[in-house]
C-alpha positions in Angstrom: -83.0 11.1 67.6 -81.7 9.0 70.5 -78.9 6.9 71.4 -79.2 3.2 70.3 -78.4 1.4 73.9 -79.4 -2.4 71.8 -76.1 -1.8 70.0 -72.6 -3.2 71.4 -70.6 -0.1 70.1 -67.6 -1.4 71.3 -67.7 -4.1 68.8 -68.6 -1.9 65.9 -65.9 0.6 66.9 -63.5 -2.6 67.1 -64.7 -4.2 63.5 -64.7 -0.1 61.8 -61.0 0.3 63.1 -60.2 -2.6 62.1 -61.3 -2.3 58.8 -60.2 1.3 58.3 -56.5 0.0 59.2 -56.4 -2.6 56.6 -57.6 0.0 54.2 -54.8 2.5 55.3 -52.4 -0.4 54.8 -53.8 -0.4 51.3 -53.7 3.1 50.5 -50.0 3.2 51.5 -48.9 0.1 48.8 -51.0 1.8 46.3 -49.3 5.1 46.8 -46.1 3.8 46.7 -47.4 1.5 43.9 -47.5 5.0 41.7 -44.6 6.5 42.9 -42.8 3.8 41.4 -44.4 3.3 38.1 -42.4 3.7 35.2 -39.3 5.0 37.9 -37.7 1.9 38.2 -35.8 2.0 34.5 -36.9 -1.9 34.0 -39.7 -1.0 30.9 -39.1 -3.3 28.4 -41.5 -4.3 25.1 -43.8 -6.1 27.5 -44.8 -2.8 29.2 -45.3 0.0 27.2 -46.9 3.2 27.5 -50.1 2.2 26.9 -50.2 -0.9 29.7 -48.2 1.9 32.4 -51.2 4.3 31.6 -54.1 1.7 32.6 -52.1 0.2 35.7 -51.6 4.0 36.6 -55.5 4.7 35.7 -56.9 1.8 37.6 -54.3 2.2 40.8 -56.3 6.1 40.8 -59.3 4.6 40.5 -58.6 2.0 43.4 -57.0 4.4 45.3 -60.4 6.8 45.2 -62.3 4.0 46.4 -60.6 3.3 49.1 -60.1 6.5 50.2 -63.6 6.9 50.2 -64.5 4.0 52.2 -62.2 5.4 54.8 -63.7 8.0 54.9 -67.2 6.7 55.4 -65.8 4.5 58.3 -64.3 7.9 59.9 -68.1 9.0 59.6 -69.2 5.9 61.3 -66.4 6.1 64.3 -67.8 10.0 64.6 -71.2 9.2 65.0 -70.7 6.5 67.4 -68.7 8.9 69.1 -71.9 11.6 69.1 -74.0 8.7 70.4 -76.1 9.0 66.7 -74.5 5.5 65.3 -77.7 3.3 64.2 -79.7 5.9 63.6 -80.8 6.5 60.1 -80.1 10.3 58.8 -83.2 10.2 56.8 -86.1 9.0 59.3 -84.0 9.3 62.6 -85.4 5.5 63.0 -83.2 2.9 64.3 -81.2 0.9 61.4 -81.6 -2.8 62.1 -78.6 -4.7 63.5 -78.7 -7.3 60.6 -78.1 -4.3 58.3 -75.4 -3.0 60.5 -73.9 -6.1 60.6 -73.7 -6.5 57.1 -72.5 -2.6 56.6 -71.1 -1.1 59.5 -71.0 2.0 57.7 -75.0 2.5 57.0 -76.1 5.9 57.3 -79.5 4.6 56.8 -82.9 1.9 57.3 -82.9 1.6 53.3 -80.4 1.3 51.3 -79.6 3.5 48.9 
């Protein structure tokens, strides 16, 4: 496994930061999002229980996902920083730019 020198890391670093902040920025209103839920004294006949308990439910789920993505972007960011970013983990051949354009985040050639 070698280091891709057809790549413009710079520019993949840039777009994964950039993309990693916005979902920080997420994580943040979601978390305060459920801090707040059902705290704020305001529940009236419109929101009972039962509506608090999905919001709360799909605000977890959300909140997984994007937490997840993070950390698949840190991933990406590390392997660029090892010099392995392109590569694919299963074949060690070179993931095609078109791919990594679409998914900045591909570990490998196929997706999977």
């Amino acid at each position: 496994m070698s280091t891709r020198h057809d790549l413009d890391l710079k520019t993949f670093e840039a777009i994964l930061k950039k993309e990693k902040s916005k979902i920080e920025k997420n994580i943040e209103l979601i978390k305060v999002e459920l801090n707040s839920i059902g705290m704020d004294g305001e529940l009236d006949e419109i929101m009972d229980m039962a509506e608090i308990e999905i919001e709360n439910t799909t605000d977890h789920t959300l909140l997984e996902k994007l937490e997840a993505e993070r950390e698949e972007i840190n991933a990406a960011l590390n392997r660029i920083a090892l010099g392995t970013y392109g590569i694919c983990e299963k074949t060690g051949e070179p993931i095609p730019v078109a791919r990594l354009n679409a998914n900045p985040t591909a570990r490998t050639v196929l997706i999977v």
